[in-house]
C-alpha positions in Angstrom: 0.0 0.0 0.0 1.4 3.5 -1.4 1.9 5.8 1.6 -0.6 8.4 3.0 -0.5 11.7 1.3 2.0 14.0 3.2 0.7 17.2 1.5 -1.9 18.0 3.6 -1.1 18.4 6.7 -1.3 21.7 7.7 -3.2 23.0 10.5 -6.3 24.9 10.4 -5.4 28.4 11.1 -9.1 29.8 11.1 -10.6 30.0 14.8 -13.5 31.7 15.2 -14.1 33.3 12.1 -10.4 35.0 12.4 -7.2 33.8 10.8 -4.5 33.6 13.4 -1.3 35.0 13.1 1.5 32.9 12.2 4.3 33.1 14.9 8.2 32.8 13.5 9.5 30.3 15.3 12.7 30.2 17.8 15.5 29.1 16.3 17.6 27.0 18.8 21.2 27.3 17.4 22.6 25.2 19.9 20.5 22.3 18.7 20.8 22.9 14.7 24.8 22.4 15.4 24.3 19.1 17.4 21.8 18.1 14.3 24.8 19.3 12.0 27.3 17.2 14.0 24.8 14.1 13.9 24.4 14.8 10.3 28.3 14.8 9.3 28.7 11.6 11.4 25.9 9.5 9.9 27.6 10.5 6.6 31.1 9.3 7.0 29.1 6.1 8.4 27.7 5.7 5.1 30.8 6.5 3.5 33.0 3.8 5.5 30.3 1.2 4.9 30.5 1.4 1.0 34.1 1.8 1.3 34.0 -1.5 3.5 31.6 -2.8 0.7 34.3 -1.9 -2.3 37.2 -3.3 -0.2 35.1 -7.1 1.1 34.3 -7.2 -2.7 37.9 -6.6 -4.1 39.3 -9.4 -1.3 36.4 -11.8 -2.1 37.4 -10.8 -6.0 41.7 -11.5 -5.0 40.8 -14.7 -3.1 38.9 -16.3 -5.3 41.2 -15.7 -8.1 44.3 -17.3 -6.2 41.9 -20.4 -6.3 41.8 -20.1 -9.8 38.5 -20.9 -9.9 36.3 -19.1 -12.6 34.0 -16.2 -10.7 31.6 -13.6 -11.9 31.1 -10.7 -9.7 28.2 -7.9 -10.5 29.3 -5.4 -12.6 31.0 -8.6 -15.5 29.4 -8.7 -18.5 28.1 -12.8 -17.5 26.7 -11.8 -14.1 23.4 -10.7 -14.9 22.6 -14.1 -16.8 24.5 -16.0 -14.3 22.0 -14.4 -11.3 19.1 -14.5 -12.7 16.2 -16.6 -10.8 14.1 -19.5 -12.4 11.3 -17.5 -10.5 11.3 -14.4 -11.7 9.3 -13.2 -8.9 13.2 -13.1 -7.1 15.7 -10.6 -8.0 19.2 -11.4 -5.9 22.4 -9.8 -6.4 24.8 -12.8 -4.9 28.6 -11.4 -4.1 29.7 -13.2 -6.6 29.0 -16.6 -8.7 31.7 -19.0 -8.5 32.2 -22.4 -11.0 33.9 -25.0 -8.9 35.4 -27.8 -11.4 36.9 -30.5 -8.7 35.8 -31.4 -5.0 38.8 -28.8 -3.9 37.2 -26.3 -5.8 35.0 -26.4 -3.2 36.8 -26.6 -0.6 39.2 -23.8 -1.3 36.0 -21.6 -2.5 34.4 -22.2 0.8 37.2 -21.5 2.7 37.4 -18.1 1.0 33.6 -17.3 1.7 34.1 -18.2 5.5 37.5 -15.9 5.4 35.2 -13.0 4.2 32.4 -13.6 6.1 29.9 -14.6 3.8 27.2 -16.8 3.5 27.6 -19.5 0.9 24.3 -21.7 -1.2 24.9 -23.8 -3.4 23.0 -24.3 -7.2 23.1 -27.8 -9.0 20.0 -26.6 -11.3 18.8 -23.4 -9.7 15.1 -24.7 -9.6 14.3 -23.8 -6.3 10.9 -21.9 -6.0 12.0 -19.2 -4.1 15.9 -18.6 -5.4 17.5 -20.3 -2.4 20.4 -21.7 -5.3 21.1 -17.7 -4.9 20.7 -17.4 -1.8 17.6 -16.8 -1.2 18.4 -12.8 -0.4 21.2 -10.6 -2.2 25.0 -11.1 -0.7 25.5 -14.9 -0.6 28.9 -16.7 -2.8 26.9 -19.1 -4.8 28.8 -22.3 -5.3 27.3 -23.4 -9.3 28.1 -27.0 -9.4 27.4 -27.0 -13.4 30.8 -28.2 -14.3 30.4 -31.3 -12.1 28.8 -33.4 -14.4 30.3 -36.7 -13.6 28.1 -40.2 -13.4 29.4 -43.8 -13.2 28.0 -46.7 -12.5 30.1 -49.4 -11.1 29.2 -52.8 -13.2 29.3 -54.9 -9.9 26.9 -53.0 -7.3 25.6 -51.2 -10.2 25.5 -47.7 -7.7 25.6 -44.7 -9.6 27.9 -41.6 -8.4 26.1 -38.8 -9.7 28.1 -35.2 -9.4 25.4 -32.7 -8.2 26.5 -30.6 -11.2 23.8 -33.1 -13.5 20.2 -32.2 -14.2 17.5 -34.6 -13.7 17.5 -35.5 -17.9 21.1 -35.8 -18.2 20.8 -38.4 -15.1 18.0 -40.2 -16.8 19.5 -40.7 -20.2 23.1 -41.8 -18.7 21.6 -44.2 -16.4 19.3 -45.8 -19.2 22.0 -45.9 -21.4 23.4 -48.3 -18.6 20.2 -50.0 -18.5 19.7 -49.2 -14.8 17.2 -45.9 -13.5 16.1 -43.8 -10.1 13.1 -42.1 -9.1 13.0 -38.9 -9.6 10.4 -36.0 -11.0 9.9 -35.1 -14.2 11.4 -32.1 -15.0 14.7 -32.5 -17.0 16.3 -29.3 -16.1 15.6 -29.3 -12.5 19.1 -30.5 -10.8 19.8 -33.6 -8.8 21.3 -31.8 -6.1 18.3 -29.7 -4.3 15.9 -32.6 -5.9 17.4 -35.6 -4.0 18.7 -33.7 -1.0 14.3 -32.6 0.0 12.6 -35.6 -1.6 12.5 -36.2 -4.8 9.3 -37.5 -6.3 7.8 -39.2 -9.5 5.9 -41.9 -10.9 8.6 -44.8 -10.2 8.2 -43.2 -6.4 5.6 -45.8 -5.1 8.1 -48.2 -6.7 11.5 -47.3 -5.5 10.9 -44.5 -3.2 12.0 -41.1 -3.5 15.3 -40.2 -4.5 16.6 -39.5 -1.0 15.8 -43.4 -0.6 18.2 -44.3 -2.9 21.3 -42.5 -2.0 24.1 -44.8 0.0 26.5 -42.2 0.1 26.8 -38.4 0.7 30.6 -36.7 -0.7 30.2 -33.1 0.2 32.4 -30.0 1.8 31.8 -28.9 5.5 31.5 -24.9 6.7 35.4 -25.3 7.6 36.4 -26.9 4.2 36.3 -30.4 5.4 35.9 -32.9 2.6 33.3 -35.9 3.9 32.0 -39.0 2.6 28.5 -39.6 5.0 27.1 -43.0 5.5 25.1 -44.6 7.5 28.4 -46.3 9.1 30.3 -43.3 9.1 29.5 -39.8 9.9 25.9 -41.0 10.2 24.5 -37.8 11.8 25.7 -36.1 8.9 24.4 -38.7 6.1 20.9 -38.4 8.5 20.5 -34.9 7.8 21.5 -34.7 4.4 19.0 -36.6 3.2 16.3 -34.5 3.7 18.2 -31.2 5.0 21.0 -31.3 2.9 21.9 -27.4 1.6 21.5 -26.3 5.4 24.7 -29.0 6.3 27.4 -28.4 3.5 28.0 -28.6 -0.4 26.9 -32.3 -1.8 29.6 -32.9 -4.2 28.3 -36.2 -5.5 25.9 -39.2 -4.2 26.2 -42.2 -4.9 23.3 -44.2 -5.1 21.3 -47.4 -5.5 20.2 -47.9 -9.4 17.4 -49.9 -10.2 16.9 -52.3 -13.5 14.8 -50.9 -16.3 11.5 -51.7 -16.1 10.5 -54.5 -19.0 7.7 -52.3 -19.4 6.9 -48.4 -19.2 3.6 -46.7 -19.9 2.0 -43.4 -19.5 -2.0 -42.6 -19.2 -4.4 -40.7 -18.0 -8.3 -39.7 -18.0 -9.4 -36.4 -18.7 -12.6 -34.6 -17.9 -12.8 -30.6 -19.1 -16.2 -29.5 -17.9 -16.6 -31.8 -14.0 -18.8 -29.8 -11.6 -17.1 -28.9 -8.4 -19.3 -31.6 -6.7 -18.3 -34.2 -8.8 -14.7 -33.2 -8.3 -15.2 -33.5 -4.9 -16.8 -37.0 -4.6 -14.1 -37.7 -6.8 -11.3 -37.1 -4.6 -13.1 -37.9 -1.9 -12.4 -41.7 -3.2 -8.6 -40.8 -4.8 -7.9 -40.6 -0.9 -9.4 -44.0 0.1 -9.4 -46.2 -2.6 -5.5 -46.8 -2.2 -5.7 -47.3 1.5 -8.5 -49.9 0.9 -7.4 -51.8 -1.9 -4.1 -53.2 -3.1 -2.8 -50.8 -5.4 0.9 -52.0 -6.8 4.2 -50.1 -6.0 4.7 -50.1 -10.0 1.6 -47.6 -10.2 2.1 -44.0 -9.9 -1.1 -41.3 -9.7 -2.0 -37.6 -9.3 -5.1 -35.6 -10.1 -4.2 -32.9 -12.0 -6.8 -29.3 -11.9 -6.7 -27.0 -13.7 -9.7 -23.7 -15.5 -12.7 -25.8 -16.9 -13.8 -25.5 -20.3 -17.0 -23.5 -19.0 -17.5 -21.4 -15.9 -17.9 -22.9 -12.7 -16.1 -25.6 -14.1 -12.9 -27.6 -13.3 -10.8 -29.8 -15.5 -10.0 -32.8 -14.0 -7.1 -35.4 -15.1 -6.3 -38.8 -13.4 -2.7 -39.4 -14.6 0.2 -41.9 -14.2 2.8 -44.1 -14.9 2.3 -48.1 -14.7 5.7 -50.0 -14.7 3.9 -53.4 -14.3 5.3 -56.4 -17.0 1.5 -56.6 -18.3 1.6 -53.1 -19.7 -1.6 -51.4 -21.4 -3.9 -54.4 -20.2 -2.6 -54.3 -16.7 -3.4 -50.3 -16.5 -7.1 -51.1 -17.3 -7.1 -54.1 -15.0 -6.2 -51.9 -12.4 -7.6 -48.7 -13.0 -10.9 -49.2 -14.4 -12.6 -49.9 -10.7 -10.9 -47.2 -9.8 -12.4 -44.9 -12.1 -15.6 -46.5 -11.8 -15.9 -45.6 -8.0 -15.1 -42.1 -8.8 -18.5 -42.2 -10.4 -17.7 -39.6 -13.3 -19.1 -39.5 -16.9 -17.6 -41.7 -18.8 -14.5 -40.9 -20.6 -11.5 -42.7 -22.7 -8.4 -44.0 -21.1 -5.3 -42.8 -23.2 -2.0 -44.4 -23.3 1.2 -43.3 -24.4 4.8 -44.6 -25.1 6.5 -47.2 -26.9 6.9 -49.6 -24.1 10.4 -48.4 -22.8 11.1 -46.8 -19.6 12.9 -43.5 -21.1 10.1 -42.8 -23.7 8.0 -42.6 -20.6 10.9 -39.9 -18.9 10.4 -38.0 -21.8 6.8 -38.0 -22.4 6.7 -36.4 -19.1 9.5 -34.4 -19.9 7.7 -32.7 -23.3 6.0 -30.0 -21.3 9.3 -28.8 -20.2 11.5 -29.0 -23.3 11.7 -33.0 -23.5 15.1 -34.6 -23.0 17.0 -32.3 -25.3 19.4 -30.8 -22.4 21.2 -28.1 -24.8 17.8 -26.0 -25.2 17.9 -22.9 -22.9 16.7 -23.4 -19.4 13.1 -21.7 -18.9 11.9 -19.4 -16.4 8.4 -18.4 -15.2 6.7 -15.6 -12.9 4.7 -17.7 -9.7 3.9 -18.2 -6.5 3.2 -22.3 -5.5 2.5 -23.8 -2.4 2.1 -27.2 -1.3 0.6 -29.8 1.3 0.9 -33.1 2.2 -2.2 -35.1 3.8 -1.4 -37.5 6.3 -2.8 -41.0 5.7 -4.5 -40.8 9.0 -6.6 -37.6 9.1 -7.3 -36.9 5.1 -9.2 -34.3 3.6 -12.7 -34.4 5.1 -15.9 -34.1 2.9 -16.3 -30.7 4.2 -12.9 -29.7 3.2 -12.8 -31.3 -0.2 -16.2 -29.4 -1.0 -14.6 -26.3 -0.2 -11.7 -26.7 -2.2 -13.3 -27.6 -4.9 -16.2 -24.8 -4.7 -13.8 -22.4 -4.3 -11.6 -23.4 -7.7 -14.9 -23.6 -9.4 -16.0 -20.6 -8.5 -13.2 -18.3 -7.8 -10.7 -20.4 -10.7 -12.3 -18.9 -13.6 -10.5 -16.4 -15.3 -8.4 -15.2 -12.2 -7.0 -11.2 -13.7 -3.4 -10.9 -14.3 -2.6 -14.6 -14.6 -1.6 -16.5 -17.2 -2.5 -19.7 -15.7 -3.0 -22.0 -12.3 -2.8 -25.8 -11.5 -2.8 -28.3 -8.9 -1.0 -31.3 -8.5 -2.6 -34.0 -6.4 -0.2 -36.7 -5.9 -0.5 -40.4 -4.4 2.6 -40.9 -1.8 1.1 -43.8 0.0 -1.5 -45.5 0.2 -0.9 -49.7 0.2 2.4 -50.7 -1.2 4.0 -47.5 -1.4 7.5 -47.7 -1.0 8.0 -44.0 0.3 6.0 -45.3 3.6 7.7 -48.0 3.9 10.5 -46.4 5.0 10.5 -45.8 9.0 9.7 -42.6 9.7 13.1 -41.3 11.4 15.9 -43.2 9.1 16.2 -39.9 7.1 15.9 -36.6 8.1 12.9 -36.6 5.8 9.6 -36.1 8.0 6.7 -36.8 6.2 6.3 -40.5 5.2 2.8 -40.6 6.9 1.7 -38.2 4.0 -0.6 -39.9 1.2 -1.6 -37.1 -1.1 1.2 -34.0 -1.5 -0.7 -31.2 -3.4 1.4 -28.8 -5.0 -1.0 -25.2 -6.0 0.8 -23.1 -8.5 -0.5 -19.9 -10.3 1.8 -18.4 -13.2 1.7 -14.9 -14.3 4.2 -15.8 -17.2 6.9 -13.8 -18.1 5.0 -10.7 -16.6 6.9 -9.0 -13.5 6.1 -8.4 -10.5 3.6 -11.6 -9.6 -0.3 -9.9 -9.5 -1.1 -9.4 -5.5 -4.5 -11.3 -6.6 -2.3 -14.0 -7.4 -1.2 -14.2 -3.8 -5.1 -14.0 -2.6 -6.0 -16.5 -5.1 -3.5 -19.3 -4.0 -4.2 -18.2 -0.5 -7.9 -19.0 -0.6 -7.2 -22.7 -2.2 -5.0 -23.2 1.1 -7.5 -21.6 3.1 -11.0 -23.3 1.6 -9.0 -26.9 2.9 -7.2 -25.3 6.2 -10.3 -23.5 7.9 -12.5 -26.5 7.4 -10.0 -29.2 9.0 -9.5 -29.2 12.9 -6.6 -26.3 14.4 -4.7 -29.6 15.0 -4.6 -30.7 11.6 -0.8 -31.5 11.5 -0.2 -31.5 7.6 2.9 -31.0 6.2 4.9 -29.0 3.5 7.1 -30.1 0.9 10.6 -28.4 0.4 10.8 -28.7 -3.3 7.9 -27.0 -3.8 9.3 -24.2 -1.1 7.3 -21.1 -0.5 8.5 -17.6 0.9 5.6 -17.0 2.9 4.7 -20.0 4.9 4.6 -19.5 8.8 5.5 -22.2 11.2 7.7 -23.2 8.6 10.1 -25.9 10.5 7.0 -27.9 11.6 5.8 -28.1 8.5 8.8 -29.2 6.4 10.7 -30.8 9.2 8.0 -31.8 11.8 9.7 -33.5 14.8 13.2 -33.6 13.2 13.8 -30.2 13.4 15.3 -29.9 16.9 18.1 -32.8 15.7 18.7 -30.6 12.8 19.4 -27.8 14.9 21.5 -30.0 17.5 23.5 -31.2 14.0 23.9 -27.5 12.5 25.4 -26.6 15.7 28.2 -28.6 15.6 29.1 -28.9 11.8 28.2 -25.3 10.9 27.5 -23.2 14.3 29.0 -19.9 11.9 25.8 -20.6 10.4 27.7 -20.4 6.8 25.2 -22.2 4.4 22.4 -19.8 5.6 19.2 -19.1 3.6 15.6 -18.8 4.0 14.0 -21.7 5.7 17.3 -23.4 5.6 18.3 -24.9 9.4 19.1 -22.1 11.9 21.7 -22.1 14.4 
């Protein structure tokens, strides 16, 4: 909100009819020169804090080039591509961008940060919602892994060391070409550092867990330089809270982690209404929530609902979509998914398959949307505000709440002003035979296995800056239609790669009851606080 007009605030001289005389005021000289003293002060203040500014900058500048790694600093002609945010709703100015090549890159450009006394994030793709590969707020040395593009699989244990420098396509196609895969989402660009260090969720997911699950190993680079290999035999606190915490604890180099053997086959499918009624929608995930936890749903089936405008007004469209990994294919998806859709009770509508049998067709099907498996197109960027939920398997959206939601999409959805578009991502974590579950709930510092839906609500304004406010109210109402028609003690949870910049009681929802061993493991690998960012684990 602009400020309140300042150009009216003189006082009514009229009193009784009469104007009053104006009185010159006393000058107090003695208090001018104290105001003139404070003044000159203030100003060589300023003055010694941008000269303290120029002269941090030109060490940081001098010690990083005795590292000899490469560095961009604002003001060089490849900063301003280098900083700019996959959400272009953040505009950082980092201290500078450094290009590490080897693990004592790293080290040595770490070492310099702490000697300066500045924070350090690192980027493996720069995908994070709210620019924490920046870190998160201007000032940071951002570590860019993107010349650590390293992966080998060794041919007898058939684990994978994956530099963090690889994005999620590149990981896909070198592993495939190895006949051997990992979960992970379905975004090629998005990097494999930030993605398996919070989660890391796809179709496979129900399968072979999320890519967290998979990692056996941790090499990264302490606040003091330190160069670690974490397992669960050695430095275990450390592998603990990298998997699930990771950026908060050091730079992940490389993981090295369990592969899995192609599937024999891969298919992608979905059903698609364009006009459903918000009470149909309803009903309809009404049963997306207990069907799985009622019947015997196989791991090799991944789900979500995807929302999105209807066709009409007061309208939503409505997509069940997934991947089945099951040897019986296109036969096996309609043995499996046809009660399914029957109990959803919705007009009828055509199941559609796609892919040619093969696992990576199905990567990038999924990866179309975003450029397909291509990796030498130009990374895109978007204008948004998302945020996410996870429903716990024991208290799920009630009737009441699902009604809401859905009355409020239909109803406040269409044709929101100044965006370009909105979705919602309704995906299936658990439910029976999930392998995310199946994982006990405190083996990673990952806190939410209970969850069996995690909804991620996204609204785009496209490549139009700043983000609408109505944007903000709009995503705020979806949370709030489900929120104020649950109990106060509805303990749902967040989901850190879908991160959001204005979520309160942020460490129970992304960390729930691990967050105090975070803390308790921050304080004694970084108590100088040196990977600090929003949200990240305080000290």
């Amino acid at each position: 909100m602009p400020p309140k007009s300042l150009t009216s605030r003189e006082p009514n001289l009229m009193v009784h009819g009469a104007q009053e005389r104006r009185k010159m005021p006393v000058v107090d000289f003695q208090f001018c020169l104290h105001v003139e003293m404070q003044m000159k002060f203030l100003l060589r203040c300023i003055v010694a804090s941008v000269q303290l500014v120029v002269f941090v900058a030109a060490d940081l500048r001098e010690d990083l080039s005795q590292t000899g790694v490469t560095a961009y600093f604002p003001g060089d002609s490849e900063f301003a591509g280098a900083s700019r945010a996959y959400n272009t709703r953040f505009t950082f100015t980092p201290a500078a961008i450094a290009y590490p090549e080897t693990v004592q890159d790293v080290s040595n450009v770490v070492k310099v940060a702490v000697a300066n006394g500045i924070s350090v994030s690192a980027r493996s793709g720069g995908h994070s919602y709210v620019a924490n590969g920046l870190g998160g707020e201007s000032g940071s040395l951002v570590v860019d892994m993107s010349n650590m593009k390293a992966i080998n699989i060794d041919q007898n244990t058939k684990v994978a060391t994956i530099e963090t420098g690889n994005r999620l396509g590149n990981v896909a196609k070198a592993l495939n070409a190895g006949g051997r895969a990992l979960p992970h989402g379905t975004c090629p660009y998005v990097g494999i550092g930030g993605h398996s260090a919070y989660g890391g969720f796809g179709y496979t997911s129900r399968l072979w867990g999320l890519t967290l699950d998979t990692v056996q190993a941790v090499n990264a680079v302490l606040a003091n330089g330190t160069i670690v290999r974490a397992t669960a035999a050695s430095q275990s606190d450390i592998f603990w809270a990298f998997r699930g915490a990771g950026p908060s604890f050091g730079i992940v180099t490389s993981i090295e982690t369990t592969t899995f053997a192609l599937p024999t086959s891969s298919l992608i499918f979905s059903y698609q209404w364009n006009t459903l009624d918000p009470q149909q929608a309803s009903a309809a995930l009404q049963v997306f929530q207990s069907y799985p936890q009622q019947n015997s749903l196989p791991g090799e089936l991944g789900l979500e609902i995807v929302l999105g405008q209807g066709w009409t007004d007061g309208t939503l469209s409505f997509t069940v979509q997934g991947g089945y990994y099951g040897s019986d294919g296109r036969s096996g998806i309609q043995r499996l998914m046809t009660p399914f859709i029957s109990a959803m009770n919705l007009p009828s509508t055509s199941l559609k398959v796609q892919g040619d049998g093969t696992y990576i067709d199905t990567v990038r099907i999924l990866a179309e949307e975003d450029g397909g498996l291509d990796m030498n197109g130009q990374d895109v960027t978007d204008t948004f505000y998302a945020r996410s939920i996870i429903v716990p398997e024991n208290e799920v959206l009630s009737k009441e709440a699902s009604d809401s939601f859905m009355n409020y999409l239909a109803n406040q959805g269409s044709n929101v002003p100044n965006l370009d578009y909105w979705f919602i991502e309704i995906e299936l974590f658990g439910g029976q035979n999930s392998k995310i579950n199946s994982v006990s709930a405190d083996s990673t510092s990952f806190a939410r296995r209970d969850g069996l839906l995690t909804m991620q609500i996204y609204a785009s304004s496209g490549d139009r800056t700043p983000f609408p406010d109505n944007g903000f109210t709009f995503i705020d109402g979806v949370m709030n239609a489900m929120t104020s028609t649950m109990p106060s003690s509805w303990n749902y949870g967040a989901y850190m790669n879908y991160i959001e910049d204005r979520l309160t009681n942020w460490q129970q929802r992304y960390f729930g009851s691990h967050y105090e061993r975070l803390v308790s493991i921050k304080r004694q690998v970084d108590p100088g606080n040196v990977f600090n960012f929003p949200f990240g684990v305080e000290v």
